[in-house]
C-alpha positions as CSV (number, residue, x, y, z in Angstrom):
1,X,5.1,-37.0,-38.4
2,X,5.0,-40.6,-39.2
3,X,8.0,-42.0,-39.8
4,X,9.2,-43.9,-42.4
5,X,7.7,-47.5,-42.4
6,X,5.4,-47.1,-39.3
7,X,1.9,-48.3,-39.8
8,X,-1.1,-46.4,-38.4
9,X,-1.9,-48.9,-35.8
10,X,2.0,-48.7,-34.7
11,X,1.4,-45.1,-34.5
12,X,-1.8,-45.2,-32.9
13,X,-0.2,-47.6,-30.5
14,X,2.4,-44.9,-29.8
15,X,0.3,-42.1,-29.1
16,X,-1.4,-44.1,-26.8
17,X,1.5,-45.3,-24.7
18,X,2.3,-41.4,-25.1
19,X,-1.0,-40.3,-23.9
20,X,-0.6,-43.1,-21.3
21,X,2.8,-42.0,-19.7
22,X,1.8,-38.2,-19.2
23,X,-1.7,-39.3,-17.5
24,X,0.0,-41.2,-14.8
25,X,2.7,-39.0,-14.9
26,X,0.2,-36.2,-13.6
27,X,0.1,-36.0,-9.3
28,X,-3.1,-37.0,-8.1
29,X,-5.8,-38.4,-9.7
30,X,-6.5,-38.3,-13.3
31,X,-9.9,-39.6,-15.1
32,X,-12.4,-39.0,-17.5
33,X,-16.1,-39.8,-17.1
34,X,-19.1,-39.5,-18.8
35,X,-22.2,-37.9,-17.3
36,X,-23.6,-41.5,-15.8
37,X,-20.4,-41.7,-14.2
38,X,-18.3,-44.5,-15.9
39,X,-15.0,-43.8,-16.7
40,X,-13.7,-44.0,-20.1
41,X,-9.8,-43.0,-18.9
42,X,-8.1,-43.3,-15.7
43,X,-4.3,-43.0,-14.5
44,X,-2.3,-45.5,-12.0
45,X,-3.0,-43.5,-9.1
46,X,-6.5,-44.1,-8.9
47,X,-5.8,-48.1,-8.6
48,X,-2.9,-47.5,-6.0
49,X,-4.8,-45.4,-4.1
50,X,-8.2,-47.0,-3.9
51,X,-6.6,-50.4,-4.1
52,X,-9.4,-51.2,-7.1
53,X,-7.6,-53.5,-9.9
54,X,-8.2,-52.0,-13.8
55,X,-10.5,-54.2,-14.1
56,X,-12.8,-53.8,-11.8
57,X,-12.5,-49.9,-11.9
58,X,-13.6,-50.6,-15.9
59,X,-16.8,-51.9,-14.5
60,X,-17.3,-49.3,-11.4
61,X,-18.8,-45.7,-11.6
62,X,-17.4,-42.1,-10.1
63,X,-20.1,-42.7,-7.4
64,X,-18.7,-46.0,-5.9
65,X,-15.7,-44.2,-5.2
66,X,-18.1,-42.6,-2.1
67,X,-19.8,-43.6,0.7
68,X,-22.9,-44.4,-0.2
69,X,-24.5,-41.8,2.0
70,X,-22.9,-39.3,0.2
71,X,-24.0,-40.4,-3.4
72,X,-27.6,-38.2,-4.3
73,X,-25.2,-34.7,-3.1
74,X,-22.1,-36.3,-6.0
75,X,-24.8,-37.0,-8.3
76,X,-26.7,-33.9,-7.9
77,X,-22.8,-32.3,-8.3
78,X,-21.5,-33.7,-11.3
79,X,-25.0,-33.2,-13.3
80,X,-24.4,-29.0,-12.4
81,X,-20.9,-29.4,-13.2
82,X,-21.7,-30.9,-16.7
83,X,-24.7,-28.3,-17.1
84,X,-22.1,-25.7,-16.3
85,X,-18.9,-27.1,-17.9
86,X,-16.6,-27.1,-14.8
87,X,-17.0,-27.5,-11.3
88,X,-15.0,-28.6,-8.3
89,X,-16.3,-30.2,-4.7
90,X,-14.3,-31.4,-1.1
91,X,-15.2,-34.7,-0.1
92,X,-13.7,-38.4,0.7
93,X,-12.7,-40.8,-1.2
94,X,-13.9,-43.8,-0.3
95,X,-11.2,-46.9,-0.7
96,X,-11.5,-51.3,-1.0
97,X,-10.6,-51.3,2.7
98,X,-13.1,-48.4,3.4
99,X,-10.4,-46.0,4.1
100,X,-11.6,-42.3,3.8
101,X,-9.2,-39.9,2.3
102,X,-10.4,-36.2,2.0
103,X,-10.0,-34.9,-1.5
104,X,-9.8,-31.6,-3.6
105,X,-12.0,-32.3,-6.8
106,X,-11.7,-30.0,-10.0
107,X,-12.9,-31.1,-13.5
108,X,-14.1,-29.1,-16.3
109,X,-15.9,-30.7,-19.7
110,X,-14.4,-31.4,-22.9
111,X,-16.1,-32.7,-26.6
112,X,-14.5,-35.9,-27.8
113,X,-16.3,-38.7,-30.4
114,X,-19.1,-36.5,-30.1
115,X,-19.9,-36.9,-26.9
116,X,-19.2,-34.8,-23.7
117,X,-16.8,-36.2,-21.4
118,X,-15.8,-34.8,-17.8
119,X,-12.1,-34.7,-17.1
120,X,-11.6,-34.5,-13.7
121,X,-8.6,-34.5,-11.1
122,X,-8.4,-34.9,-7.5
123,X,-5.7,-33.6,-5.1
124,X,-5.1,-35.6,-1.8
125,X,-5.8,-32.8,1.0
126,X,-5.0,-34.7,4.1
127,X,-1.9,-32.3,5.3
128,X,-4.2,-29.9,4.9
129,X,-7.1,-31.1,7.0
130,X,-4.7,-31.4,9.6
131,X,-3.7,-28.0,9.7
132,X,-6.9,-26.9,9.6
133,X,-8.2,-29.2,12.7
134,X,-4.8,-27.4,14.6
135,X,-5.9,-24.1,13.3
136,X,-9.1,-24.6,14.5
137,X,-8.0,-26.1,18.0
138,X,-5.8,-23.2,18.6
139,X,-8.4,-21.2,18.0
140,X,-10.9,-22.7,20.5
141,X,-8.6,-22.7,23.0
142,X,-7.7,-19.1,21.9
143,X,-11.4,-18.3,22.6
144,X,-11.2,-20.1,26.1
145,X,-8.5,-18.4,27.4
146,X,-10.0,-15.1,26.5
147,X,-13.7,-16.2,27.9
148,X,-11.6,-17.5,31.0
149,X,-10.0,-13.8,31.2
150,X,-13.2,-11.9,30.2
151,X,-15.1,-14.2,33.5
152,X,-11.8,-13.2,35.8
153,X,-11.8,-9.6,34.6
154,X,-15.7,-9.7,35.6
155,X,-15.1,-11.1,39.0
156,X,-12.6,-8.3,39.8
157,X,-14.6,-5.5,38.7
158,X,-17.6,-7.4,40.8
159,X,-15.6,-7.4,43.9
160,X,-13.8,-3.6,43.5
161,X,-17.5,-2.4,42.6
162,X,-19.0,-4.0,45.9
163,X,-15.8,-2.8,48.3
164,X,-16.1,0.7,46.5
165,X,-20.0,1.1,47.1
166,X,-20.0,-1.2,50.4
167,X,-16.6,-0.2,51.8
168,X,-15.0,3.3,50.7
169,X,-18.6,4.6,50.3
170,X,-19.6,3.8,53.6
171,X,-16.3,5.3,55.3
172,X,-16.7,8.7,53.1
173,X,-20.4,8.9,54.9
174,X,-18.9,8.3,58.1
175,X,-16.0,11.0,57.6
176,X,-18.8,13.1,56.4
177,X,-20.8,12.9,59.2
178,X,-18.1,13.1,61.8
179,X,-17.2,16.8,59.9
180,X,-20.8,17.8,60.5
181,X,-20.8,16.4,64.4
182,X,-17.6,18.4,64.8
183,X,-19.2,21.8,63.3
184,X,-21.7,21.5,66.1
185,X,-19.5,20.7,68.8
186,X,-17.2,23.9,68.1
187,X,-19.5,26.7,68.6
188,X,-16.6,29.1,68.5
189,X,-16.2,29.0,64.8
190,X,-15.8,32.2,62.7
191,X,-17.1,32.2,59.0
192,X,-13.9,31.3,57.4
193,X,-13.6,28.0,59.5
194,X,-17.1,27.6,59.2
195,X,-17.2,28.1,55.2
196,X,-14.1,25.5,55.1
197,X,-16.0,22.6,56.9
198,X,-19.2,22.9,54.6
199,X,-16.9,23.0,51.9
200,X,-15.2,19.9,53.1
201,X,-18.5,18.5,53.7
202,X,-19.0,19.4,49.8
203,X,-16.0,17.2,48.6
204,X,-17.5,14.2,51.0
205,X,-20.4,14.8,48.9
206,X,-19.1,14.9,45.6
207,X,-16.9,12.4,46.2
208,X,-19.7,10.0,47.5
209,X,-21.1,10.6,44.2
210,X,-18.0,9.9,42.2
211,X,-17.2,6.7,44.0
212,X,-21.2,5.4,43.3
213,X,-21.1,6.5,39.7
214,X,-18.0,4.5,39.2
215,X,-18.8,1.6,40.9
216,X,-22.2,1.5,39.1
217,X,-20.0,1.4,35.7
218,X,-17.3,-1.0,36.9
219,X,-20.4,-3.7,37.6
220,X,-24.0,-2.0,38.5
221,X,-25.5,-4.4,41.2
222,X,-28.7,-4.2,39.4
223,X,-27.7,-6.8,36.2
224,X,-27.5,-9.8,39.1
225,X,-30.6,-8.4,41.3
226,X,-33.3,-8.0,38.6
227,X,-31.8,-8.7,35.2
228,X,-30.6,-7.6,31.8
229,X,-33.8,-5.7,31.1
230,X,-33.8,-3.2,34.0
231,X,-30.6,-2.9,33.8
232,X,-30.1,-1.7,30.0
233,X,-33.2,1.1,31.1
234,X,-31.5,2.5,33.9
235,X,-28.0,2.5,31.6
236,X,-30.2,4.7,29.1
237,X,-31.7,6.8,31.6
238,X,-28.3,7.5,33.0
239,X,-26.9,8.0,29.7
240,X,-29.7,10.3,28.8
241,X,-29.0,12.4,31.9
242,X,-25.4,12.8,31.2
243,X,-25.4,13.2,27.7
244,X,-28.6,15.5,26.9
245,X,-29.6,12.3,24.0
246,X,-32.8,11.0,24.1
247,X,-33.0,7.6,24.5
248,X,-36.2,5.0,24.0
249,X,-35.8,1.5,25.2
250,X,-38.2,-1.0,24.6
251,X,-37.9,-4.1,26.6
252,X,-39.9,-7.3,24.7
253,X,-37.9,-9.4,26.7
254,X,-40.1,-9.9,29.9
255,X,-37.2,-12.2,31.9
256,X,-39.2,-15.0,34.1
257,X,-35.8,-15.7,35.4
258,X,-32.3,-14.2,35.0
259,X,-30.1,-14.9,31.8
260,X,-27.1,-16.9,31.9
261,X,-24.4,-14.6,33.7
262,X,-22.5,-14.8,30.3
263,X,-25.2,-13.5,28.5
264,X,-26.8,-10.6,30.8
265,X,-22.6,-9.8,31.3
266,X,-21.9,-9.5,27.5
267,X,-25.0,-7.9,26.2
268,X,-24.9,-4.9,29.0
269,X,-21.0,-4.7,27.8
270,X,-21.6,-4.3,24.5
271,X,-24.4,-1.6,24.9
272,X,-21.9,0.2,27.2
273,X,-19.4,0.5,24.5
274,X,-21.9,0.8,21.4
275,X,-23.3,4.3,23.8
276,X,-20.1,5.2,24.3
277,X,-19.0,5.4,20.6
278,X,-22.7,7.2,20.2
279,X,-21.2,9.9,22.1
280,X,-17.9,10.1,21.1
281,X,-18.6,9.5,17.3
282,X,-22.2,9.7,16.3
283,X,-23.3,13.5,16.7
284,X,-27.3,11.8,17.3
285,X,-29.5,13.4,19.3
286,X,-32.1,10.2,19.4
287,X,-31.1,6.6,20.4
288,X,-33.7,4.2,20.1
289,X,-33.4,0.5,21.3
290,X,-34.8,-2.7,21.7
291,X,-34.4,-6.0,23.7
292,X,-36.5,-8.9,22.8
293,X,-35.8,-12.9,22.1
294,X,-36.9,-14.3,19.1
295,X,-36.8,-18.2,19.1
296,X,-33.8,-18.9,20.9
297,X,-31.7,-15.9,20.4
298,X,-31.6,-12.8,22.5
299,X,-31.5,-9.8,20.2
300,X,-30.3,-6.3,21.1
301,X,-30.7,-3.5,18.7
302,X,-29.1,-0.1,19.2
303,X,-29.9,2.5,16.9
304,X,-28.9,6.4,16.4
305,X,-29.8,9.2,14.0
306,X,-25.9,10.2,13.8
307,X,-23.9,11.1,11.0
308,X,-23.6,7.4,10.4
309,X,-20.3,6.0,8.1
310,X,-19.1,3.5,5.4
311,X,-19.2,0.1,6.9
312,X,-16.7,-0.8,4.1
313,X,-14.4,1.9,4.8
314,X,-14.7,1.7,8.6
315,X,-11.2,0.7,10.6
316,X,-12.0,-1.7,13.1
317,X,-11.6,0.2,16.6
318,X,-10.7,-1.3,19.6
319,X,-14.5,-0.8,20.9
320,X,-15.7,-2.6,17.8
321,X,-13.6,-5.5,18.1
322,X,-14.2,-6.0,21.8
323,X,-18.0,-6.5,20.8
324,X,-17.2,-8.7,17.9
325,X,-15.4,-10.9,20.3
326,X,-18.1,-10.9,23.1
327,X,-21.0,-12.0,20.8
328,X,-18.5,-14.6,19.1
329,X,-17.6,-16.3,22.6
330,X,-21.2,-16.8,23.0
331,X,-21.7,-18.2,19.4
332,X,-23.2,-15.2,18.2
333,X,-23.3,-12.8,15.5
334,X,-22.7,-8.9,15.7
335,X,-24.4,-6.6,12.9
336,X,-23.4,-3.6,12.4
337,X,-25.9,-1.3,9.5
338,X,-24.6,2.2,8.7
339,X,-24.0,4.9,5.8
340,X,-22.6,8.3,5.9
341,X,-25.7,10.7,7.0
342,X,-27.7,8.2,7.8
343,X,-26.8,6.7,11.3
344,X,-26.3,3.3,12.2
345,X,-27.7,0.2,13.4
346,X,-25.9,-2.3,15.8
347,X,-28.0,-5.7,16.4
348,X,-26.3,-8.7,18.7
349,X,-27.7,-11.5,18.4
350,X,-27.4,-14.4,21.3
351,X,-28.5,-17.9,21.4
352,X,-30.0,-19.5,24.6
353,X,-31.9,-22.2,25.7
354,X,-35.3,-22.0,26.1
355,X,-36.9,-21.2,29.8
């Protein structure tokens, strides 16, 4: 109400001051633009903060605020913020000194003396940067660690593959065929000792056979000797065998030279585990897949007829999330397509330089 001999330019002058003290009252910065960018309002904190006196801010825009580079993407910005009535962007503030200070811009737009106006207000996100460059450090050196752990855990399955195949396997074939030697030496033998030997020979055997197949799946020699390619066929022709599952590979890949360890490593892991979910989970009787590069990506795709599932619904196994991480310590991406009855899809997709 106006009070009792107050003139309306003393109360105009009142509301002003008012309007004055809660705009540079508010945290951050406070202004109000029109869509060429000149300011018709701004509070206190603008002129401490880009060290701009009032009077030259009066004659400035929103986009001298910026680096100069940066001006045709805050242009392009505020004209879909006015077309859309609100809009908010990240980006740095750009001081007298040429200080950059990384800010949280939100405005919406509001009527006034018939004419739109843009009120906007920016929050100071430094802290925050910050923690986000720690977040993100932490996290690379996450990822190293668990590369450098993934390469060690490589190494030693490398090395117990080659003394299991090289070492163990040849002693079982020497046992073996010291068993046989001594079955001829003894002529003297009656059935039963007979039928023990041969079945001792038998466990050499089978053992021999247990000790290859294992070594083959700790590390198969093959993935350093002729590449990811052959490698991935014999895995499906081995898989085939022991699971009764058809399997078609196609391999578009046509190596000229082997893959980067990391790479030929990874991608035969992640097929190992993506068949060994097939099995477990799947209930397919057909697994078709292909190996090709495309640019400078090499892309594996794994696909089954099984009874499929909701992506959405899906818990994230252990399996799973050992194949996310692979393809992410490579800078890939995993892609993973499936519904219920309609089996699923699982493409990785690697980047690598060109031969």
């Amino acid at each position: 109400m106006k009070r009792k001999g107050e003139t309306i330019e003393q109360r105009l002058i009142k509301e002003k001051q008012l309007s004055d003290s809660i705009i540079n009252s508010l945290p951050g910065i406070f202004c109000l633009y029109d869509e060429t960018g000149y300011f018709l309002r701004w509070n206190k904190n603008i002129e401490t903060i880009s060290g701009y006196s009032t009077e030259e801010i009066s004659k400035m825009r929103l986009f001298d605020f910026f680096d100069p580079a940066d001006t045709d993407i805050i242009k392009e910005r505020v004209a879909k913020s006015f077309h859309a009535g609100h809009g908010d962007v990240i980006g740095e503030l750009l001081t007298k000194s040429g200080k950059r200070i990384p800010y949280h811009f939100n405005g919406w737009a509001v009527r006034f003396d018939d004419h739109t106006w843009f009120v906007g207000t920016g929050t100071d996100i430094s802290e925050r940067r910050k923690e986000q460059i720690k977040i993100s450090e932490t996290t690379r050196k996450l990822r190293d660690l668990s590369s450098h752990l993934q390469n060690i855990r490589e190494e030693e399955r490398k090395i117990i593959a080659k003394e299991m195949h090289d070492g163990m396997g040849q002693t079982l074939a020497a046992i073996k065929i010291d068993v046989s030697l001594l079955k001829k030496m003894i002529p003297s033998l009656n059935s039963d000792e007979t039928q023990r030997i041969e079945s001792i020979i038998t466990s050499l055997d089978d053992l021999v056979k247990t000790m290859k197949n294992r070594s083959l799946e700790l590390r198969p020699g093959i993935l350093d000797d002729l590449g990811l390619g052959d490698t991935l066929e014999w895995q499906f022709s081995e898989f085939q065998k022991r699971t009764g599952i058809k399997c078609f590979f196609d391999n578009e890949l046509r190596e000229t030279g082997l893959l980067p360890t990391a790479v030929r490593t990874n991608l035969f892991r992640i097929c190992q585990e993506s068949l060994s979910n097939i099995e477990r989970h799947s209930g397919a009787t057909i697994v078709n897949s292909n190996l090709k590069r495309e640019s400078k990506k090499i892309i594996l795709t794994i696909t089954d007829n099984g009874r499929g599932f909701d992506p959405k619904q899906q818990t994230v196994t252990f399996g799973l999330f050992s194949m996310e991480q692979r393809v992410v310590l490579l800078n890939g991406e995993l892609q993973i397509e499936s519904e219920p009855g309609n089996g699923t899809t699982l493409r990785a997709m690697i980047p690598v330089e060109s031969d």
